[in-house]
C-alpha positions in Angstrom: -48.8 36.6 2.9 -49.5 40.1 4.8 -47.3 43.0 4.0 -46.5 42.7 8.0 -45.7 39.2 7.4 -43.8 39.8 4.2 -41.3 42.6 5.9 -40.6 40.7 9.0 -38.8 38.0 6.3 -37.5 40.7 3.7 -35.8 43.5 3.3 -35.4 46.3 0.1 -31.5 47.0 -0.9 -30.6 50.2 -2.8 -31.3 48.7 -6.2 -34.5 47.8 -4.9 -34.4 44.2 -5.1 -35.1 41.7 -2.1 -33.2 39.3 0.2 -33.9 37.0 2.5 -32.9 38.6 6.0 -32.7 35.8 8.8 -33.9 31.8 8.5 -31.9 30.5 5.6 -28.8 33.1 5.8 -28.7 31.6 8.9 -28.8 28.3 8.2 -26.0 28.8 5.8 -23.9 30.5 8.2 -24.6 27.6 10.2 -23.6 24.7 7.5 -20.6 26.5 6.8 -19.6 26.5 10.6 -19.9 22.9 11.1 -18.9 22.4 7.6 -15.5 23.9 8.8 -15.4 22.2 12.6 -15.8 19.1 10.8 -12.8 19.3 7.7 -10.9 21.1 10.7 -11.0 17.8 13.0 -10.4 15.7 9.6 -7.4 17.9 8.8 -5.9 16.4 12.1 -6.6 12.7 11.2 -4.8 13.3 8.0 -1.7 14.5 9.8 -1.8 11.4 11.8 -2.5 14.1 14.8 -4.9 11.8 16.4 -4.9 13.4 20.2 -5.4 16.9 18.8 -8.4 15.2 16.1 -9.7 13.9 19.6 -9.5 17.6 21.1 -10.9 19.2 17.8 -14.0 17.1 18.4 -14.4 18.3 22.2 -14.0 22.0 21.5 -16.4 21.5 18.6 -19.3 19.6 20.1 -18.6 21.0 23.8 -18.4 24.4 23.4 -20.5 25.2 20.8 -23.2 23.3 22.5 -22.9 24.9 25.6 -23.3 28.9 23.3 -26.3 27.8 21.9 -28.8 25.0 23.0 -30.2 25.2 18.9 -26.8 25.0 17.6 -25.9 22.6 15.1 -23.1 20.6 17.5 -26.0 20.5 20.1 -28.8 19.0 17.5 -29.0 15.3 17.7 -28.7 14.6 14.1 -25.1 15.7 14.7 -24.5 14.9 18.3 -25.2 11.0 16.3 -21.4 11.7 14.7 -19.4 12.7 17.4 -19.1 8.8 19.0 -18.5 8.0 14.9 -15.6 10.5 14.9 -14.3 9.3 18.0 -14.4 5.7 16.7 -13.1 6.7 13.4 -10.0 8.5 15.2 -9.5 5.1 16.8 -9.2 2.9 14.3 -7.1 5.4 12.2 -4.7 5.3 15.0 -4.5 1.7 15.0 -4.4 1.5 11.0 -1.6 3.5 10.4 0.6 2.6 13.5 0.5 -0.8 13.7 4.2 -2.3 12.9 3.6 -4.3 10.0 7.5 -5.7 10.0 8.4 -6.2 14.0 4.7 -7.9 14.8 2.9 -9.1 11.9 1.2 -12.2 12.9 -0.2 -9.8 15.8 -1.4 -7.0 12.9 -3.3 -10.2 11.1 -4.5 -11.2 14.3 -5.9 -7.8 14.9 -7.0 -6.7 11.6 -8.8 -10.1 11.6 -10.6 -8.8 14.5 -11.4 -5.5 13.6 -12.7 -7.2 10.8 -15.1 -9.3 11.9 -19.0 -9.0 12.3 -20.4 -9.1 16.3 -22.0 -12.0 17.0 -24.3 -12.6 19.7 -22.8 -14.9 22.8 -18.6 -13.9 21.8 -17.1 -10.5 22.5 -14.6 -9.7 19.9 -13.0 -5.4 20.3 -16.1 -3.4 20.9 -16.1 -0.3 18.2 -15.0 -2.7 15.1 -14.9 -1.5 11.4 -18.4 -3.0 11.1 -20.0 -1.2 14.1 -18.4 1.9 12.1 -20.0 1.2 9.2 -23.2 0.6 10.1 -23.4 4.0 12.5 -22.2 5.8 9.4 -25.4 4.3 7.3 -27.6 4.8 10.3 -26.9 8.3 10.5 -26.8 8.4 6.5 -30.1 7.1 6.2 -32.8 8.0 8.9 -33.0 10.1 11.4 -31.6 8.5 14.7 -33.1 9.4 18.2 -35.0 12.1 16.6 -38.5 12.6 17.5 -41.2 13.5 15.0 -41.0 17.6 16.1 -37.2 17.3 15.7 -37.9 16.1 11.7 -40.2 18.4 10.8 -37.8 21.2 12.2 -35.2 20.2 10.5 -36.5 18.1 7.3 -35.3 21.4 5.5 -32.3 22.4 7.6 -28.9 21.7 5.5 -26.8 21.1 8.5 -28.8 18.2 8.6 -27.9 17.4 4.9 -24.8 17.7 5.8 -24.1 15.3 8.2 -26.0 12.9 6.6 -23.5 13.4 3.6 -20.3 13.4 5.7 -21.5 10.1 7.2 -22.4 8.5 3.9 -19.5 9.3 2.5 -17.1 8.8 5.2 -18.9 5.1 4.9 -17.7 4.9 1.7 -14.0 6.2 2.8 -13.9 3.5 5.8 -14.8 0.8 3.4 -12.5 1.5 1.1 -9.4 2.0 2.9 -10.0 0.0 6.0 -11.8 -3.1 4.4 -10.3 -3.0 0.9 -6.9 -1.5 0.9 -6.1 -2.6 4.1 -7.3 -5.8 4.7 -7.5 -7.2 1.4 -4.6 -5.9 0.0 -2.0 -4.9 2.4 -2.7 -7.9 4.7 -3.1 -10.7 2.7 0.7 -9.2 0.9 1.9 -9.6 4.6 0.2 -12.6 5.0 1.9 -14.8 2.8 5.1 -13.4 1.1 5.2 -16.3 -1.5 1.8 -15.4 -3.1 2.7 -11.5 -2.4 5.2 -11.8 -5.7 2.8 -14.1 -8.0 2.1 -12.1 -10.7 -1.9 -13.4 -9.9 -1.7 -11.6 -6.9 -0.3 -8.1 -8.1 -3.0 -8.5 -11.1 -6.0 -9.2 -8.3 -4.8 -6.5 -6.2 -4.4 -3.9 -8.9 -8.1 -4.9 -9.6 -9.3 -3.7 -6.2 -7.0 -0.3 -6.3 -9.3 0.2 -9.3 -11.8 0.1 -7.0 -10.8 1.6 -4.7 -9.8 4.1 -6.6 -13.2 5.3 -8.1 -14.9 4.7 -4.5 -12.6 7.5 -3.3 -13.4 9.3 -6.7 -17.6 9.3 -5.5 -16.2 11.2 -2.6 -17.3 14.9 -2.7 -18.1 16.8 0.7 -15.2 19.5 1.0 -15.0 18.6 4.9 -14.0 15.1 4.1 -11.4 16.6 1.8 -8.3 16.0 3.9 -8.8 12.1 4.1 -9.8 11.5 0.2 -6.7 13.5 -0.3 -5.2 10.5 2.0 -6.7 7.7 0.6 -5.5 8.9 -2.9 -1.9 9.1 -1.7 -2.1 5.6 -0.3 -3.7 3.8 -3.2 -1.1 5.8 -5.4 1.8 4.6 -3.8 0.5 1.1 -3.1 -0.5 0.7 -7.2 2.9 1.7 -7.8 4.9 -0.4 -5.8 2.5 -3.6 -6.4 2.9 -2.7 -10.2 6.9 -2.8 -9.9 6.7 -6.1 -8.3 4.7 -7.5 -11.3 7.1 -5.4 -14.0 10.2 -7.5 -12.1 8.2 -10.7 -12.0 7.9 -9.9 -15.6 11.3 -9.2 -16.6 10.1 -5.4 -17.4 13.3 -3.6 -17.3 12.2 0.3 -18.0 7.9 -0.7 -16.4 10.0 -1.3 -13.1 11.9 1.3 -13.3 9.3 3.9 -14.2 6.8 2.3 -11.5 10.0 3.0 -8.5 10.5 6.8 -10.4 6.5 7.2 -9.9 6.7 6.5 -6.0 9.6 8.2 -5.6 8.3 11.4 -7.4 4.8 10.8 -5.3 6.2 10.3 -1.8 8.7 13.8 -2.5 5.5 15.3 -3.3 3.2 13.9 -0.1 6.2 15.3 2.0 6.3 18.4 0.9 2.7 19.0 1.1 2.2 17.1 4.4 5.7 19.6 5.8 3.2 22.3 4.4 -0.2 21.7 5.7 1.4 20.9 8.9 2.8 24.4 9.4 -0.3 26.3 7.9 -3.0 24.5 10.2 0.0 23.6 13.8 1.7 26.3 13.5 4.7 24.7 13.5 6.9 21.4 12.3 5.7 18.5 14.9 6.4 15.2 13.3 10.3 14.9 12.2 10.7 12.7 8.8 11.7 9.5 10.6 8.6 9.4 12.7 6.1 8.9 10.2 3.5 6.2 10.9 4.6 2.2 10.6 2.0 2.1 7.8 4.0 4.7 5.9 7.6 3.9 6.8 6.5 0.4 5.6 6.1 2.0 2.2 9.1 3.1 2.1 10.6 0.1 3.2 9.1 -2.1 0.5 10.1 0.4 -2.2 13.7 0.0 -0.9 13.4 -4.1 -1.7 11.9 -3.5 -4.7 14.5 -0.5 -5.9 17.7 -3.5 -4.7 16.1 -6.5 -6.3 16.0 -4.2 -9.2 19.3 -3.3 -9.2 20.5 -7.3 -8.9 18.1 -8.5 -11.6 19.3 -5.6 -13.9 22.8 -5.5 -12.7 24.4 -6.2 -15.8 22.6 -3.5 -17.4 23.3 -1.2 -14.9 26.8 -1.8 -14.4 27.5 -1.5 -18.6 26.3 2.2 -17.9 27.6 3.1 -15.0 31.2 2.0 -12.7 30.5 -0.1 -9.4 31.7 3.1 -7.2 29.0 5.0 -8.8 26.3 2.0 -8.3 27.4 1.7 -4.4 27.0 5.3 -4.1 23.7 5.7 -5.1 22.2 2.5 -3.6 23.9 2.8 -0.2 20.7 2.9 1.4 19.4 -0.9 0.0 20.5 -4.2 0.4 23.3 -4.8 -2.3 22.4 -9.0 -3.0 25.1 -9.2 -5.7 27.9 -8.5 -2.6 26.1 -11.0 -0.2 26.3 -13.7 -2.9 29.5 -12.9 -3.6 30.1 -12.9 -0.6 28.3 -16.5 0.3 30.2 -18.1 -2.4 33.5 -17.3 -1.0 32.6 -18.3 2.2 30.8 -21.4 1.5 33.7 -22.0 -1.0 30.5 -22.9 -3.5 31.8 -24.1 -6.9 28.7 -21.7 -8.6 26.3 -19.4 -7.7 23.7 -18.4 -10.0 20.9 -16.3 -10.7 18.5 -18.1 -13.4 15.6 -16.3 -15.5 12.7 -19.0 -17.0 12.3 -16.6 -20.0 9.7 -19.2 -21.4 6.8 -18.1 -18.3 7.2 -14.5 -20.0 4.1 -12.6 -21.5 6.6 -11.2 -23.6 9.3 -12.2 -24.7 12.7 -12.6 -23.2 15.0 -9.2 -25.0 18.1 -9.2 -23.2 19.2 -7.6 -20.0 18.3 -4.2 -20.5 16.4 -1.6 -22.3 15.4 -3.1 -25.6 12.9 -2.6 -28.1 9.7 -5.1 -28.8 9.3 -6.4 -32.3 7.3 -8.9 -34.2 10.8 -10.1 -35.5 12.2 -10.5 -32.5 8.9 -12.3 -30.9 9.0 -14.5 -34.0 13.0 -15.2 -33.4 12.8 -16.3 -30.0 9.0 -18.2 -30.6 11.2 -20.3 -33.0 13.8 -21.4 -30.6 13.3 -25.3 -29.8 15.8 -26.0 -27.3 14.6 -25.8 -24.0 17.5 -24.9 -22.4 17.4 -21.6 -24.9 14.0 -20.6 -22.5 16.4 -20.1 -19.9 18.7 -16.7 -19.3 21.4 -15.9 -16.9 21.3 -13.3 -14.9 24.2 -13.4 -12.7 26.9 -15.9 -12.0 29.6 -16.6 -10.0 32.2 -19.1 -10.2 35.8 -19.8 -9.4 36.2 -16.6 -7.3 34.8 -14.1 -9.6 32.3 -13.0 -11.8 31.7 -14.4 -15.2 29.7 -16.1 -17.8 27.9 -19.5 -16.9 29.4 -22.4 -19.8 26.6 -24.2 -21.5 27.3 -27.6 -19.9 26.8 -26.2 -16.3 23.6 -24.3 -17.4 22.4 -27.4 -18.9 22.9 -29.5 -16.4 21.7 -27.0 -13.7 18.5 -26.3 -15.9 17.7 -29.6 -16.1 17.9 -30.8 -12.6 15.7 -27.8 -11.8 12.8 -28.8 -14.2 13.1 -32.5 -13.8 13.9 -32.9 -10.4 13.4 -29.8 -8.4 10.3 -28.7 -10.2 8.6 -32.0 -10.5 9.5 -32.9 -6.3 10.3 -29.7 -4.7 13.4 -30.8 -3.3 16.2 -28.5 -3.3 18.8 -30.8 -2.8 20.5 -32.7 -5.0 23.3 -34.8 -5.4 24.9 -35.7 -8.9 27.1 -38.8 -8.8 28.4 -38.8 -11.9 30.0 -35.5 -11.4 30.6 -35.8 -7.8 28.6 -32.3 -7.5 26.0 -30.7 -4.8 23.5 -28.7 -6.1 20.8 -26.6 -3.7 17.6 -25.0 -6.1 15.6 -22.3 -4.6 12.8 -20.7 -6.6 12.0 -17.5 -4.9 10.3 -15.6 -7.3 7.8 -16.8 -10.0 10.0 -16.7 -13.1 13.7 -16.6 -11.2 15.4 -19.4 -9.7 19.3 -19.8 -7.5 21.4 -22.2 -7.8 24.3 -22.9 -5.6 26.9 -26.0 -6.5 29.7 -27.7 -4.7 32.7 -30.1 -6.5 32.1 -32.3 -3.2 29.0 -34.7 -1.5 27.7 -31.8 1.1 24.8 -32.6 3.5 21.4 -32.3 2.7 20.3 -30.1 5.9 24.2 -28.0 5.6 23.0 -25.2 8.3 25.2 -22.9 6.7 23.3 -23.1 3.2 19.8 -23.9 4.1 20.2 -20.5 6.7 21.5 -18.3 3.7 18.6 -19.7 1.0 16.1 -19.1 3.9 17.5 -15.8 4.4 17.7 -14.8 0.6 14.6 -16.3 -0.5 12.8 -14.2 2.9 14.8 -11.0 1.5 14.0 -11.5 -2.3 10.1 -12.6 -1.7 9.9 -9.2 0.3 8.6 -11.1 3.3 11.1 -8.6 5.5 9.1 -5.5 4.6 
């Protein structure tokens, strides 16, 4: 290279030492630009901003474009991402503000949609996840629209590298949180609230959080930065609450409570630095706390059931430690089951009501109604027991106006017309003769089971009684949420 040549690209400091003047200072300048349009536009998505995102991207590609015909929003590599974005803006809006409670045969309907390839001869929604995905890997992977004087111009340029990482790994985001949390997780729990509280389920789904989990992790680029730190929040607080249900399912007193402190201590910390990031990049406060996306009020909404059917499960526990003005207090927000059956009892002038754990499903075993330490001594103790009505503990009963312990000839009789009638023909009336005495069996969770009695014949189909066992059994299998 001539000296001429040499000086045009170089320059001497004061400690005589060189630097490079122009080309690639530039192009850094340039990377970090769009580096910072880009995390800017994502910052909005991630406050669920969606019409400012959608303004971010038009001052970004628009203006810029128009300064300079070689900038990086006006190269084609890039101008490839800007429909993406758009799309992606879309379907975040749709993600997160869909009402998963008021219209969820609609939400199924639609994620179903979104979620399914285009085939030739049908038109399902134009710009689904798929059509995202494969954009993302076209842009990823080759150079789309380019011409062969456009590569070898920018075969070295790092803006270029850029994108091509942004789109890769915003393929891996949309994947993960569109196709796996949302679909295959969140859905299918909507989908069918009797599988949602099988302990198979919360295993399978805790599986794909896992996964979830360490696509996110692969996540680097600084611009997507703002939606990994989403995607983590969501999987967090959707691990938690999943977890709970499985501790409850379980009989796993402090696991269930620990899993509904973990949420609670997340979601305090995602509002504060939500509250915070909102100010620093608005300006000001622009979402109040109630108007949060459906997707994240239905968080909330499931960790309330879970946090009451805690507190009626445990109540016994909880009420040793603290007085039933303190427990009202502190729960006013959740539905208080022990006062509705109570409540129903009275009513229904029911004969019993009670609330029946099969301690003999356990993976561990059965240690009393609160807090108690696992042993081999105990495991052996209880392992040992041959009755069968021993497998069975009760949680809460009510009889003859008031709260109080279920006598071992009721229990015995109710636990054996649940396993050799109810559980053998799924019928949850019956009627004993001998005793004159209706009994109606509901199993609404996997190891937990109601009975309601009556010292007279009642109809099969009493509206009355079926409504409240729909109702309760809807409430308890978190089919509301």
């Amino acid at each position: 290279m001539s000296r001429r040549s040499s000086a045009s690209r170089f320059a001497s400091t004061d400690e005589g030492e060189y630097v490079v003047l122009d080309h690639q200072n530039m192009l850094s300048e340039e990377r970090l630009r769009t580096e910072k349009s880009l995390k800017n536009i994502f910052q909005r998505i991630a406050l669920f901003r969606y019409d400012d995102a959608r303004s971010a991207v038009n001052q970004a590609f628009d203006s810029t474009s128009k300064q300079s015909g070689n900038s990086a929003f006006g190269s084609s590599v890039l101008g490839q991402l800007r429909p993406v974005i758009v799309n992606l803006i879309d379907k975040e809006r749709d993600y997160v503000q869909s009402d998963l409670r008021k219209n969820k045969s609609q939400l199924i309907k639609n994620i179903a949609s979104f979620s399914h390839n285009i085939t030739s001869g049908r038109n399902y929604i134009p710009n689904t996840v798929d059509r995202l995905k494969s954009d993302l890997r076209a842009i990823a992977s080759r150079d789309v629209g380019m011409t062969s004087r456009d590569v070898s111009m920018t075969s070295q340029n790092d803006v270029t590298a850029l994108v091509r990482t942004v789109a890769a790994e915003l393929d891996i985001y949309v994947n993960a949180r569109f196709t796996m949390l949302h679909d295959q997780i969140i859905t299918e729990f909507c989908k069918d609230a009797e599988t949602a509280v099988k302990t198979s389920f919360c295993r399978d789904s805790l599986k794909s959080l896992h996964t979830v989990r360490e696509m996110t992790d692969t996540i680097k680029s600084d611009a997507l930065s703002p939606m990994k730190n989403m995607l983590e929040y969501e999987t967090n607080v959707v691990e938690q609450l999943f977890s709970c249900s499985l501790a409850l399912a379980q009989w796993d007193f402090v696991g269930s409570l620990l899993h509904l402190h973990n949420y609670n201590q997340t979601y305090k910390e995602f509002i504060e630095g939500y509250k915070g990031k909102e100010r620093s990049l608005m300006g000001k406060k622009i979402i109040k706390d109630d108007e949060f996306p459906e997707l994240y009020k239905w968080f909330f909404k499931l960790y309330e059931l879970l946090l009451s059917k805690y507190t009626l499960y445990f109540s016994k526990t909880l009420f040793q430690d603290s007085s039933r003005k303190v427990m009202r207090s502190s729960t006013t927000n959740i539905v208080d089951h022990r006062t509705k059956l109570n409540d129903f009892s009275k009513k229904s002038k029911a004969a019993t009501i009670s609330l029946i754990l099969n301690a003999a499903n356990l993976e561990r075993p059965f240690m009393g109604h609160g807090c108690k330490l696992f042993s081999e001594q105990a495991h052996r103790e209880i392992a040992s027991k041959h009755s069968f009505i021993d497998k069975f503990e009760v949680i809460f009963h009510y009889g003859n106006g008031k709260d109080e312990t279920l006598d071992e000839e009721t229990k015995t009789e109710i636990v054996h017309l649940y396993s050799d009638v109810y559980h053998k023909n799924g019928k949850p009336y019956i009627y004993d003769t001998k005793r004159n005495r209706s009994y109606y069996l509901l199993l609404f969770d996997e190891n937990v089971f109601l009975s309601v009695s009556y010292n007279t014949k009642k109809s099969e189909r009493d509206s009355e009684i079926i409504k409240f066992l729909e109702d309760f059994k809807n409430s308890m299998s978190l089919s509301k949420v």
